[in-house]
C-alpha positions as CSV (number, residue, x, y, z in Angstrom):
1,X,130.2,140.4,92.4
2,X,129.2,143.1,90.1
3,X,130.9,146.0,91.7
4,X,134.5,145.8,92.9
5,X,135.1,147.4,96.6
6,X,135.4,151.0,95.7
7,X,133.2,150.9,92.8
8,X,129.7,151.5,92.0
9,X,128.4,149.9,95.1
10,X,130.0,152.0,97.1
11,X,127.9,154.8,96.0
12,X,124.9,153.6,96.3
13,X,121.9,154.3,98.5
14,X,120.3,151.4,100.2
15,X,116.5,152.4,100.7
16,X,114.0,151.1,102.5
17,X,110.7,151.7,104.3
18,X,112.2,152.7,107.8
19,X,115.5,154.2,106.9
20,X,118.2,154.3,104.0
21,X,121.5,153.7,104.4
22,X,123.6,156.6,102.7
23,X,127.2,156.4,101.9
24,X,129.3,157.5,104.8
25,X,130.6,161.2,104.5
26,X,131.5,164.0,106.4
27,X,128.3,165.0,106.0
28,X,127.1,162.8,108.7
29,X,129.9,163.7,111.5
30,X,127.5,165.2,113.5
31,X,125.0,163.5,114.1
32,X,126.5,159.9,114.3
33,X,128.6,161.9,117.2
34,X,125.6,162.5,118.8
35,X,124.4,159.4,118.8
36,X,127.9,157.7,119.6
37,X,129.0,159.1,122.2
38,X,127.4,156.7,125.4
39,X,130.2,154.4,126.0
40,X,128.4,150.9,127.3
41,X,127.4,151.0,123.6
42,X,130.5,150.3,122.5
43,X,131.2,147.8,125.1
44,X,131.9,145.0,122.2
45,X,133.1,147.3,119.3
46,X,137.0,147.2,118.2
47,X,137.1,151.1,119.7
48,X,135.4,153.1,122.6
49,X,132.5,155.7,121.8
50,X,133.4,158.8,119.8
51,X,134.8,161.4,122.7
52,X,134.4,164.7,120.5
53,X,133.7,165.7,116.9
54,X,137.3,165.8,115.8
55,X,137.3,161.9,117.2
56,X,134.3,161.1,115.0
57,X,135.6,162.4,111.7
58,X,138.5,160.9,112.2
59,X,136.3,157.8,112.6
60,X,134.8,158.4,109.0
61,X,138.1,159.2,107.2
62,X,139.1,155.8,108.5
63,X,135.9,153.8,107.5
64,X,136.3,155.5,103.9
65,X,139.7,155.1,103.4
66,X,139.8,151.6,104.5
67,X,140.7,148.7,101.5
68,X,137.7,146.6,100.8
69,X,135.0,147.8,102.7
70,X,131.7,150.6,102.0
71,X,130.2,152.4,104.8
72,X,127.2,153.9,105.5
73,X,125.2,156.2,107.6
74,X,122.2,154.4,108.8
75,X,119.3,157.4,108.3
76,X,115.7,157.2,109.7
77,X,113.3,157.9,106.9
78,X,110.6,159.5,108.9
79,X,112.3,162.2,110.9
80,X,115.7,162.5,108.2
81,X,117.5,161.6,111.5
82,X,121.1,159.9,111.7
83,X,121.0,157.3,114.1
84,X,124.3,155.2,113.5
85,X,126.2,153.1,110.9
86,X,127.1,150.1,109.2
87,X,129.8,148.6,107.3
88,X,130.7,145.6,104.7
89,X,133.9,144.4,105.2
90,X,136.6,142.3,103.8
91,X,135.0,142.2,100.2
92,X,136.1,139.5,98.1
93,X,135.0,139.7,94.3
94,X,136.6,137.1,93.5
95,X,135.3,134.9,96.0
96,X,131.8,136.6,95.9
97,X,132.2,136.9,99.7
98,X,132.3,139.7,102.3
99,X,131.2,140.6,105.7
100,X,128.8,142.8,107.2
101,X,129.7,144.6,110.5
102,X,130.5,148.0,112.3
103,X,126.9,148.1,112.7
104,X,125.9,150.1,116.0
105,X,122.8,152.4,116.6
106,X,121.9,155.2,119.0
107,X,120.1,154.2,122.1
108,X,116.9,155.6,121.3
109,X,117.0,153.2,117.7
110,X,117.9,150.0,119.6
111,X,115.8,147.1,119.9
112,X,113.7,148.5,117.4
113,X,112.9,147.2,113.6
114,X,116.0,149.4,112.4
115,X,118.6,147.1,112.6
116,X,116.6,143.9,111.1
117,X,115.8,146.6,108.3
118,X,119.6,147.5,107.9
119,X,120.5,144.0,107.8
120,X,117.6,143.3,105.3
121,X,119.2,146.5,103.1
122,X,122.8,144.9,103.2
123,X,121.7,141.1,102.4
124,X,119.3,142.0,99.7
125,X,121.8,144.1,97.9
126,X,125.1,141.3,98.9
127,X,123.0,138.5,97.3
128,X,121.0,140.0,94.4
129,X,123.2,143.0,93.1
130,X,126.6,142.0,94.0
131,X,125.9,138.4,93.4
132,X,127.5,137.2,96.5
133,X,127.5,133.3,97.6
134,X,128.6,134.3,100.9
135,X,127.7,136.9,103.7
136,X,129.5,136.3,107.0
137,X,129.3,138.2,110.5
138,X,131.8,137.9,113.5
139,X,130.5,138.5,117.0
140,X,132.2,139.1,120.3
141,X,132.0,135.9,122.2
142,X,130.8,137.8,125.2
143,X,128.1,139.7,123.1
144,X,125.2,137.1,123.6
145,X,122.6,139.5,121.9
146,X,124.3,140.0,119.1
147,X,124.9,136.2,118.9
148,X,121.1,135.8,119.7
149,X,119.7,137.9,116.9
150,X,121.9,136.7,114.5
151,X,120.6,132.7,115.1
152,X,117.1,134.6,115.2
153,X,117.4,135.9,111.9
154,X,118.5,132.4,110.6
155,X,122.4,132.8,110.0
156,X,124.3,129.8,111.0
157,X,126.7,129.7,113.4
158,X,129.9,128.2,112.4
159,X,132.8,128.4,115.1
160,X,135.0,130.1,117.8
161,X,138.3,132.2,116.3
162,X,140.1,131.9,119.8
163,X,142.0,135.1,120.6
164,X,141.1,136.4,117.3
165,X,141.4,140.1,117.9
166,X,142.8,142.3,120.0
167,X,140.1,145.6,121.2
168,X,139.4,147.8,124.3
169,X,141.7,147.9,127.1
170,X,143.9,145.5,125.1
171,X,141.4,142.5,125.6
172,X,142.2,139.4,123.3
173,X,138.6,138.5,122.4
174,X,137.5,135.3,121.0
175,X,135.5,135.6,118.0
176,X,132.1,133.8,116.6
177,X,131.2,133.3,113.0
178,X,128.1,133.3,111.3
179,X,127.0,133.2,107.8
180,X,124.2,133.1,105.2
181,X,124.9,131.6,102.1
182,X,123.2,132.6,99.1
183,X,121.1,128.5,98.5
184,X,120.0,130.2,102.4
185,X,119.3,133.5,100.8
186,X,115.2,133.2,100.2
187,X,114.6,131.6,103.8
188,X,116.4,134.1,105.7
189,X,115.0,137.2,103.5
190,X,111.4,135.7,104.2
191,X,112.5,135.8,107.9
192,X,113.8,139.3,108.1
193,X,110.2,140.6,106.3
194,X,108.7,139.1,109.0
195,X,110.8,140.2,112.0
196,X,110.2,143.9,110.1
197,X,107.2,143.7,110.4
198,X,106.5,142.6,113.7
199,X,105.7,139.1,113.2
């Protein structure tokens, strides 16, 4: 990978037709409170929705501060709206591996051609900036949608983590794995064009 966790990438600006993802700041307290604060959102996410603004730059001091990941602020291009976030995580240089995940969006930008953009974003600049081999997601094993849209996108599904982590209400979740590897890379970027635009 051509940029250590911490480095370069990390201040980068992803851009692309429908939104850019900018590098998570203070900057964006507000409006990713506003558009995390309805709970059944969250339903699947390590943490419950953001209860005040205090709460959600606490949430952004954490995401910054935390060892081998970058965060952004997903923006949309048209109106200069916030309307949520996204994260890699566990970045391995040396293994030219990482993880994308913490990605939620506000209710009105769900279901939409957002998200397959923001993924699009993160896997373009993973495979051909950072040079990754690997890109891997973990999914609730009770989140069928976001197990669903990652098959539909063409990630393959690898296995069940069986009480893998520990979130809400003290739940011990199973987790799934997917992952695209980078022979996989052209296929799957072919696929997300398409699902962007509406084919």
């Amino acid at each position: 990978m051509n940029a250590p966790p911490g480095a370069e990438g990390h201040t980068r600006v992803l851009q692309g037709e429908q939104v850019r993802l900018e590098p998570l700041s203070q900057a964006h307290a507000q409006g990713l409170f506003l558009r995390g604060c309805h709970a059944p959102d969250w339903a699947y996410m390590p943490r419950s929705c953001f209860i005040d603004l205090a709460d959600t730059r606490q949430w952004i001091d954490e995401a910054i501060a935390a060892p081998g990941e970058q965060a952004w602020a997903i923006v949309e291009n048209a109106k200069g709206k916030i309307v949520g976030s996204t994260r890699y995580l566990n970045m391995l240089p040396e293994h030219r591996s990482l993880e994308i995940g913490w990605t939620w969006l506000g209710q009105e930008w769900q279901r939409t051609g957002i998200n397959t953009e923001t993924k699009l974003l993160l896997l373009t600049h993973a495979f051909e900036r950072l040079r990754c081999l690997r890109v891997e997601f973990k999914a609730d094993a009770r989140n069928l949608r976001s197990q669903r849209a990652l098959e539909r996108i063409g990630a393959i599904r690898e296995g069940v983590l069986r009480k893998h982590r520990i979130v809400q209400n003290d739940f011990s979740r199973d987790s799934v794995y997917f992952s695209v590897l980078d022979t996989e890379w052209p296929a799957v970027k072919r696929r997300l064009a398409q699902l962007r635009e509406g084919r």
